[in-house]
C-alpha positions as CSV (number, residue, x, y, z in Angstrom):
1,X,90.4,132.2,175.5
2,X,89.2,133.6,178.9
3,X,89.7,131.3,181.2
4,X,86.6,129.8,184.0
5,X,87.3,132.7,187.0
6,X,87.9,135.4,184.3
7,X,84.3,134.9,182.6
8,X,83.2,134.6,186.2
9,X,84.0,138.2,186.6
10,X,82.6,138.9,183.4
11,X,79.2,137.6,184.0
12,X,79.0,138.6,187.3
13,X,79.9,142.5,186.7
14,X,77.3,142.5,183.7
15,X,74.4,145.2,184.3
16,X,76.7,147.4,186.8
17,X,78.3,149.9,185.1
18,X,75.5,152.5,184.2
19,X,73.6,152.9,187.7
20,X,73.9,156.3,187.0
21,X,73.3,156.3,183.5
22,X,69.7,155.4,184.3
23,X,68.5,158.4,182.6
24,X,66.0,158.3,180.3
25,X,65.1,158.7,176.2
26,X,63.8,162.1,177.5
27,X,66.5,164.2,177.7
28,X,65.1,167.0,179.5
29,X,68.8,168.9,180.3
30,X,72.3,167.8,179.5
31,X,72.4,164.1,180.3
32,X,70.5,162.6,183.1
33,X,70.2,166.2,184.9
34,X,66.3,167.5,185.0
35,X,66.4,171.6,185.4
36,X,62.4,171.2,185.9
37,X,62.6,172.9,189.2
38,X,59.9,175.6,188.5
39,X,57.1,175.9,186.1
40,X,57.1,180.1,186.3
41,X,60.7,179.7,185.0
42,X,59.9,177.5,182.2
43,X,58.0,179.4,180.9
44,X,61.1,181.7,179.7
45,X,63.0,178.8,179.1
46,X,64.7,178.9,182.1
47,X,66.4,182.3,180.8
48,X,65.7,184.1,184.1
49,X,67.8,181.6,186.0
50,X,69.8,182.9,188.8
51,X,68.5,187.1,188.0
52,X,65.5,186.2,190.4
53,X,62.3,184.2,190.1
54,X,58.9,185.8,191.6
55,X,58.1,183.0,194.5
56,X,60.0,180.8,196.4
57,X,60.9,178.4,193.5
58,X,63.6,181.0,192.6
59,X,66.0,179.4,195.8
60,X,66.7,176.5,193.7
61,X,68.5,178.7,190.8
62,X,69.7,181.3,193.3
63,X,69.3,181.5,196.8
64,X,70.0,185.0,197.0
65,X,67.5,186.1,195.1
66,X,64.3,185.1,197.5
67,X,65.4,188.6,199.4
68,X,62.8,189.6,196.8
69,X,60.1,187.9,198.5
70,X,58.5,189.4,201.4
71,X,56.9,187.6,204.6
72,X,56.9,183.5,203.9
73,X,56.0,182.4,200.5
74,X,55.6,178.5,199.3
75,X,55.2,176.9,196.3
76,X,54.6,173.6,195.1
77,X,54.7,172.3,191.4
78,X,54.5,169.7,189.1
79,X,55.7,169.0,185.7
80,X,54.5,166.5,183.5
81,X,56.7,165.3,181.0
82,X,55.6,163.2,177.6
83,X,58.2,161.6,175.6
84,X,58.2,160.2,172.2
85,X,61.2,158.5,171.0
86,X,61.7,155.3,168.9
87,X,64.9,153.3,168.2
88,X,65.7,151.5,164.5
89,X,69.3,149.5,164.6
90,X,70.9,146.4,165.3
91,X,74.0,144.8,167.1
92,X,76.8,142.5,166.5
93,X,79.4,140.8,168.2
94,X,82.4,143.1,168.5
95,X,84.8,142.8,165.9
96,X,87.7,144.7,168.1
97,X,87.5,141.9,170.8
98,X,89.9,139.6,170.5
99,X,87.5,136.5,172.5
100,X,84.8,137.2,169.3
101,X,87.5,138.0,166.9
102,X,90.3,135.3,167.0
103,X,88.9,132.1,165.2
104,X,89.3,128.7,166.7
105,X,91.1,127.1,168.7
106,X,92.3,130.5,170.0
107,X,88.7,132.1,170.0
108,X,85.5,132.0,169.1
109,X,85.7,133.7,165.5
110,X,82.1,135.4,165.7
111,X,83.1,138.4,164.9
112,X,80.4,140.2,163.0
113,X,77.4,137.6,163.5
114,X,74.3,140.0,164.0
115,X,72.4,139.9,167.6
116,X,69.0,138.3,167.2
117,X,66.3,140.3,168.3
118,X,63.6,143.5,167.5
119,X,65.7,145.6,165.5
120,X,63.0,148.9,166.4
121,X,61.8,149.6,170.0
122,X,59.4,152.0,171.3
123,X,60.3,154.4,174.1
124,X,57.2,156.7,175.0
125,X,57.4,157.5,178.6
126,X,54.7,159.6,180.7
127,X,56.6,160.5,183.9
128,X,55.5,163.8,186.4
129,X,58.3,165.7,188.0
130,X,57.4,167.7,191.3
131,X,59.3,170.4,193.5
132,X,58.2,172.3,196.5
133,X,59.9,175.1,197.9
134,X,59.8,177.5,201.2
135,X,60.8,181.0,202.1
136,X,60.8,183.0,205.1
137,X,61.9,186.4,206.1
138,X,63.6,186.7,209.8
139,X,63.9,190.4,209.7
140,X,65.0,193.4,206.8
141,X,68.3,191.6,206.1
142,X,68.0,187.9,206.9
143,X,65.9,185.2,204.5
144,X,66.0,181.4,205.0
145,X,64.9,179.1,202.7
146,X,64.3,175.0,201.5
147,X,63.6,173.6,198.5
148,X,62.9,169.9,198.1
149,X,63.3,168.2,194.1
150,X,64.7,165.9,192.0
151,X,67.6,167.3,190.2
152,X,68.8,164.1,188.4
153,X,66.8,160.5,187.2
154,X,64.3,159.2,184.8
155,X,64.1,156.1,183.2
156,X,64.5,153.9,180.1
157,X,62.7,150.5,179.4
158,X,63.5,148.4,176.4
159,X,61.6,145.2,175.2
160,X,63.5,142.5,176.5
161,X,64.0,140.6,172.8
162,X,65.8,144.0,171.4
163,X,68.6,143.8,169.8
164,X,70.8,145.9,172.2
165,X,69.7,143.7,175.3
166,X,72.9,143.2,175.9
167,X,73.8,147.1,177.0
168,X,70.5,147.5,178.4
169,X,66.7,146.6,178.9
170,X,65.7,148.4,181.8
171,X,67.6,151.5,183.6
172,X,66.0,153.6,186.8
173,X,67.3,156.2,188.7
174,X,65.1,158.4,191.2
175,X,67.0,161.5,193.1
176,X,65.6,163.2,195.9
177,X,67.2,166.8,197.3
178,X,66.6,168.6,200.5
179,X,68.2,171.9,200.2
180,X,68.2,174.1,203.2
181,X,69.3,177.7,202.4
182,X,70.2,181.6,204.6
183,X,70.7,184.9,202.2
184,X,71.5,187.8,203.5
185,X,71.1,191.4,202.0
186,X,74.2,193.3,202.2
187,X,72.3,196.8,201.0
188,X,69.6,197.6,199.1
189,X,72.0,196.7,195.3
190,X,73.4,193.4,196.9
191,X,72.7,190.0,198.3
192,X,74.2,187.0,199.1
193,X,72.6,183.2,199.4
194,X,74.4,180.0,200.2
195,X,72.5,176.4,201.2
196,X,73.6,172.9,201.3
197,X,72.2,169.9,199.7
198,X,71.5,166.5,201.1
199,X,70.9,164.2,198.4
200,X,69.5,160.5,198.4
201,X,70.0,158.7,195.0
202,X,68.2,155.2,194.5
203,X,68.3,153.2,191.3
204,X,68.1,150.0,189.5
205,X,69.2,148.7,186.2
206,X,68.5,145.2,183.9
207,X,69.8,143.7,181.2
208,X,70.5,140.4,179.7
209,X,73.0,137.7,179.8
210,X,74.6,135.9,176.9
211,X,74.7,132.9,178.3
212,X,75.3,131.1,174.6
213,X,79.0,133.1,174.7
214,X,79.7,132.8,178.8
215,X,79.6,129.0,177.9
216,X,81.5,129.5,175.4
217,X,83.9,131.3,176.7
218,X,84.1,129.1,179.6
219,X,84.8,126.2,177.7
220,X,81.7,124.5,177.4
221,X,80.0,125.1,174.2
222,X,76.3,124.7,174.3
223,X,75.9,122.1,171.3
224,X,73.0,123.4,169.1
225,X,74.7,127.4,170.2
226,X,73.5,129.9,167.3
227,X,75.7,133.1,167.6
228,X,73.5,136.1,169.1
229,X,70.3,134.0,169.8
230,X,68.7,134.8,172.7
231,X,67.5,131.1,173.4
232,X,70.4,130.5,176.4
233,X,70.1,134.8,177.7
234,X,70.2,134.9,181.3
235,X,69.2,138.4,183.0
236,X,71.2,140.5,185.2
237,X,69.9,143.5,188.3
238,X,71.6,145.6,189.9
239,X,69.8,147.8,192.8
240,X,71.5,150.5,195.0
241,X,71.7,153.6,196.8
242,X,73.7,156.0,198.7
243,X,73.4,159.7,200.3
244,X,75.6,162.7,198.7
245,X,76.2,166.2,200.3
246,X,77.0,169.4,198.5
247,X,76.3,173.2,198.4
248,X,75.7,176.1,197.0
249,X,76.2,179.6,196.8
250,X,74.7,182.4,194.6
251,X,75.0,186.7,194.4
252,X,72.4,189.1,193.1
253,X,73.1,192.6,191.7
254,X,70.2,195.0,191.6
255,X,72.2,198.2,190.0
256,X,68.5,199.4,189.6
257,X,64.9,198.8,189.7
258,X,64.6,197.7,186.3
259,X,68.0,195.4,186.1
260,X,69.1,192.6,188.0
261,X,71.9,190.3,187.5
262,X,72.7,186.8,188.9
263,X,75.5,184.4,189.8
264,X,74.9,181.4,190.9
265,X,77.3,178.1,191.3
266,X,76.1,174.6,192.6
267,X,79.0,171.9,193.6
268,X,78.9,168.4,192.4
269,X,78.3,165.8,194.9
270,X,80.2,162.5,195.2
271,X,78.0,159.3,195.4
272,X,79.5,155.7,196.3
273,X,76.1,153.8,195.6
274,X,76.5,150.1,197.5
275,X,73.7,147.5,195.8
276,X,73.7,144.1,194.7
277,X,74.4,142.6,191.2
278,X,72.0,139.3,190.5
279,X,72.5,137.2,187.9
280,X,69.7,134.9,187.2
281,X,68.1,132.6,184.3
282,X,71.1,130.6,182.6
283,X,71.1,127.3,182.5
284,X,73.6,124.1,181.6
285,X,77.3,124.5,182.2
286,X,77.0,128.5,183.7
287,X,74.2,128.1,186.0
288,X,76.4,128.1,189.0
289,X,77.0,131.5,188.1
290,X,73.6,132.5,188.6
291,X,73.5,134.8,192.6
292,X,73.9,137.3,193.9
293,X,77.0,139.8,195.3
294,X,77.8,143.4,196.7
295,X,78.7,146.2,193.8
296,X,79.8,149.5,194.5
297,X,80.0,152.4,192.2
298,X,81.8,155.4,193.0
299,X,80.7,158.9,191.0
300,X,81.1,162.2,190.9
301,X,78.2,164.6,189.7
302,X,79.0,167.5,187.9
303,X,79.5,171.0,189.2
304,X,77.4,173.7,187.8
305,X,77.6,177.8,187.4
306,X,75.0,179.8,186.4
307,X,74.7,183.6,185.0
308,X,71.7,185.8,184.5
309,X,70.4,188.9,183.9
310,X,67.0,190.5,183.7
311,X,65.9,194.0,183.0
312,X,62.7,195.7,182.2
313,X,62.5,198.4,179.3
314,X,59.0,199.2,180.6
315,X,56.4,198.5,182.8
316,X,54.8,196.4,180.3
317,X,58.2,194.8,178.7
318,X,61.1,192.8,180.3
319,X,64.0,190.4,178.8
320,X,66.5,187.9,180.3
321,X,69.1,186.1,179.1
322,X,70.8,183.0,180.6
323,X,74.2,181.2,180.0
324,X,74.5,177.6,182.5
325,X,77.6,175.7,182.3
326,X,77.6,171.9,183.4
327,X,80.9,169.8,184.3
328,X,80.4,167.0,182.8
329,X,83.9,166.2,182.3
330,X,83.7,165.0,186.1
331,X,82.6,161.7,184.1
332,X,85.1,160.4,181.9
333,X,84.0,157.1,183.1
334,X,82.1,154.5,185.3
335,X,84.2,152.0,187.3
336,X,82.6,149.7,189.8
337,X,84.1,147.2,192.2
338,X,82.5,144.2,192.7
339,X,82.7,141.8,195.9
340,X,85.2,139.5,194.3
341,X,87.8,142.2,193.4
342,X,87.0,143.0,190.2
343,X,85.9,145.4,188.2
344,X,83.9,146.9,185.2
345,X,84.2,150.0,183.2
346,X,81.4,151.4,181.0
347,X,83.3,154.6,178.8
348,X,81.6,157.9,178.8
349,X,84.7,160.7,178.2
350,X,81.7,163.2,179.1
351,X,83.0,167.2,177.7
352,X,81.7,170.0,179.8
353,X,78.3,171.0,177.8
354,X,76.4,175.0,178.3
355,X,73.3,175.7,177.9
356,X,71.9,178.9,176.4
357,X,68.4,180.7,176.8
358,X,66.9,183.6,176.3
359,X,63.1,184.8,177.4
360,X,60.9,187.7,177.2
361,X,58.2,188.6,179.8
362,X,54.5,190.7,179.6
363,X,52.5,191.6,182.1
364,X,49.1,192.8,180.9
365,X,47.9,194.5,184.4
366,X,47.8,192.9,187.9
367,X,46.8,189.9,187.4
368,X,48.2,188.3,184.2
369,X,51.9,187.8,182.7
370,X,52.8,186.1,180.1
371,X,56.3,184.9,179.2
372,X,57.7,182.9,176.5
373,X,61.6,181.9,175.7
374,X,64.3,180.1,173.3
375,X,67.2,177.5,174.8
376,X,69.8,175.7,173.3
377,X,71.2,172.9,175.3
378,X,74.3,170.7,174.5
379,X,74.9,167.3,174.9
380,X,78.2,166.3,176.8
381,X,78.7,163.4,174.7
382,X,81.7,163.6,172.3
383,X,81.1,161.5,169.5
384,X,78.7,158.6,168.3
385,X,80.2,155.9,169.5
386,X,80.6,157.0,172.8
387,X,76.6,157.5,173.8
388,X,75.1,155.0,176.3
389,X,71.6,153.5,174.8
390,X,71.0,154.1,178.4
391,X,71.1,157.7,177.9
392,X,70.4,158.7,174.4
393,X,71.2,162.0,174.7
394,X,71.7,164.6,171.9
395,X,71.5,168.5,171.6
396,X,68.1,169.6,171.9
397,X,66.2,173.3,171.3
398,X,63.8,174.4,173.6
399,X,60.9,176.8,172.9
400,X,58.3,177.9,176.3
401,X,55.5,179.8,176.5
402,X,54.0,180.1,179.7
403,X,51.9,182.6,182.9
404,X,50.9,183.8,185.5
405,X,47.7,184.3,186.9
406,X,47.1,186.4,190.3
407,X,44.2,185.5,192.0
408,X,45.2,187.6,195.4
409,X,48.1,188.9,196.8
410,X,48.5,186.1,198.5
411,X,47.5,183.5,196.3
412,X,48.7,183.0,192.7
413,X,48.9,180.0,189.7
414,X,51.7,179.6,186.8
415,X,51.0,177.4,183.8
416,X,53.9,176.4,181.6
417,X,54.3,174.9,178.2
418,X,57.6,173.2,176.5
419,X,58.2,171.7,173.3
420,X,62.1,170.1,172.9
421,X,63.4,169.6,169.2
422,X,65.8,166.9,169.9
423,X,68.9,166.2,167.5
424,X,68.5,162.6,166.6
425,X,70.5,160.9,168.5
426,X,72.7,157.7,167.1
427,X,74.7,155.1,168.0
428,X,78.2,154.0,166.1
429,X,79.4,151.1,167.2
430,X,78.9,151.3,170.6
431,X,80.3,148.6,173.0
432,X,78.9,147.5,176.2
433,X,80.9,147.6,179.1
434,X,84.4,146.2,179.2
435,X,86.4,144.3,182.5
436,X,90.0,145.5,182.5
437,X,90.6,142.4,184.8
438,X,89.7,140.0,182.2
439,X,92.8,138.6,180.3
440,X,94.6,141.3,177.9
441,X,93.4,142.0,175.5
442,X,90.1,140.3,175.8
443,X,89.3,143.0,178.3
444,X,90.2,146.3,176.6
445,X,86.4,146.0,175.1
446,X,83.5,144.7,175.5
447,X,81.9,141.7,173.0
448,X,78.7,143.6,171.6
449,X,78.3,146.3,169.7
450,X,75.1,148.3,169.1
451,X,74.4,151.1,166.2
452,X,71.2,152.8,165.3
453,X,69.5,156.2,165.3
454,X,66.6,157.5,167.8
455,X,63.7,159.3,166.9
456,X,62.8,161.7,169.4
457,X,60.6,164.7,170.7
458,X,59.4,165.9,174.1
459,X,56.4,167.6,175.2
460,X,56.4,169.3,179.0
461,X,53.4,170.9,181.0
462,X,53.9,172.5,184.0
463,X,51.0,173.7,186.6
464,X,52.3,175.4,189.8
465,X,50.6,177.0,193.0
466,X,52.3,180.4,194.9
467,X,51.2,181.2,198.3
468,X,52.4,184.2,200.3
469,X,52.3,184.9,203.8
470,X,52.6,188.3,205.7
């Protein structure tokens, strides 16, 4: 049995290890990335990518490509996202842990005993997305640009009687980019782009504390204690936040008039986010472990590459295609270090996911195009039992329609539309986090485990205002 400084560690890393997992039911891209940078490219799906948007939201996918806007352009945009997801499960202690699993005097011998609680929870989530973005041309071959988003976040919020409380009741993350960019045009068939980002990341996560099994644990059996009651649950917060640095660099090919193609490749940024985990709420025997202490999280978000191509069979008709390959793998896991010296580890063994898409465009005369597109977007989790209720995330199917009205040559609108057919995501078995410093084996796991299925669909609309400047 653990003995009173290991379950001190236990309790006190609880809630740290998914500050970045704060993503939310609506899986919008791969994970906890958002590719809602730019409603005129929704509206293909995102399949013109890094062949060359028409206004400055294009230096986000490319930043080559805004050589194809003349004089200064800016746009600004908003996306608002509607989620609809709903949860059906329930949660147990973990049978693999040898605390829950041993019976007495050597453990606890709970092994199995179901997790009190709401067994379904509702996750519908409203949440707006915006992006704004710059260009300006210095002279025939020089183009500078910034574009300002939010390339990762969203959020989850459980009830805080469901049964997977333990992994998770509320989960936050908000990301905000500044990225400054310079292309140059080498000749009339080739350009060049390359920026740097500046990233802030802020977030916060909940969940609650057993404190029924930390007294347990410790020795000190709450008389009256029923197994996965919530009557003794303490609650755990973690807040933090940290700035990243990255870059990017991106080519465009214009063989002709009608073609172009697209490279693009974005780096991963490295985040140490420094917070504070607080423990609050339990009562008898543990309540000196309620307070407060420093937590530090060290991750590396994933690189990603980008090809496109677009290419006009008429003046009426054009297609594009785009593949976009994520590495997820960076993430094999969490690990956080906590003031006292220990640690927590929450399991992800992320694969590498792509994403596919493919879009069709029409323009009807001078003033209206219309565009609609197809995308199939992979998850990077590997298997059931390894998908964090904090980020539900499954393969999902895009289908856009969106346009483009021109009001003036200087002045122009974009309306987009997305529905997301999302693969129902479940939950095997999942554990919460483990802490390796805990005595072996008690540590190798951690002492709930969570299984259910998600219901889920998304709904995004997009508005977005060009301006251009001579």
């Amino acid at each position: 049995m653990a003995n009173d400084r290991a379950v001190t560690r236990c309790l006190r890393t609880c809630g740290v290890a998914g500050l970045l997992a704060v993503s939310s039911n609506t899986v919008f891209a791969s994970s906890f990335a958002l590719i809602e940078q730019s409603v005129s490219g929704m509206g293909s799906a995102y399949a013109i990518g890094s062949a060359g948007i028409d206004d400055a939201s294009t230096i986000f996918f490319n930043p080559a490509t805004m050589t194809r806007l003349s004089g200064s352009n800016l746009t600004g945009g908003l996306q608002i996202v509607n989620s609809r997801t709903d949860f059906k499960g329930s949660a147990e202690y973990n049978p693999n842990n040898a605390a829950t699993a041993t019976p007495p005097p050597y453990g606890l011998g709970i092994a199995g005993y179901p997790i009190s609680g709401d067994a379904k929870s509702n996750l519908d989530l409203t949440a707006g997305i915006p992006m704004g973005a710059i260009s300006h041309q210095l002279n025939d071959r020089v183009w500078l640009g910034l574009t300002i988003n939010a390339p990762y976040g969203l959020k989850t919020d459980y009830d805080d009687d469901w049964v997977g409380r333990y992994h998770a009741i509320k989960s936050e993350l908000y990301t905000y980019n500044f990225n400054p960019t310079l292309a140059f045009k080498i000749n009339d068939h080739a350009t060049i782009g390359v920026g740097v980002s500046a990233m802030y990341a802020d977030g916060e996560l909940t969940q609650a504390v057993d404190g029924g099994l930390v007294s347990a644990l410790a020795g000190a059996p709450i008389p009256g204690w029923i197994p996965g009651s919530s009557t003794y649950d303490g609650k755990a917060k973690l807040t933090g936040n940290d700035w990243g640095f990255g870059f990017n660099v991106g080519f465009m090919l214009e063989p002709s008039d009608n073609t172009r193609l697209g490279l693009h490749y974005r780096s991963g940024i490295d985040l140490t986010l420094d917070g504070d985990s607080k423990v609050s709420g339990l009562t008898g025997a543990v309540s000196a472990l309620n307070g407060k202490q420093d937590a530090k999280l060290d991750i590396g978000l994933p690189d990603t590459l980008s090809i496109s191509g677009y290419h006009a069979i008429n003046s009426k008709w054009a297609f594009m295609a785009d593949y976009t390959w994520t590495q997820w793998s960076r993430i094999k896991s969490l690990d956080i270090k906590l003031e006292n010296g220990s640690k927590s580890v929450a399991k992800w063994n992320y694969d590498d996911s792509s994403r596919f898409s493919i879009g069709t465009e029409y323009t009807q005369n001078n003033k209206w195009k219309y565009r609609a597109g197809l995308a199939l977007d992979q998850t990077p989790v590997p298997h059931d039992s390894e998908r964090s209720p904090r980020v539900p995330d499954a393969d999902r199917t895009w289908l856009s329609l969106g346009l483009t009205y021109t009001h003036s040559p200087s002045l122009s609108f974009d309306l987009g539309y997305a529905h997301l057919f999302v693969d129902d995501p479940k939950l095997d078995d999942v554990s919460d986090n483990n802490d390796p410093t805990l005595q072996y084996p008690v540590g190798l796991t951690g002492f709930h485990t969570l299984s259910g299925s998600y219901d889920a669909a998304v709904d995004i609309f997009g508005a977005q205002v060009n301006w251009r400047f001579n």
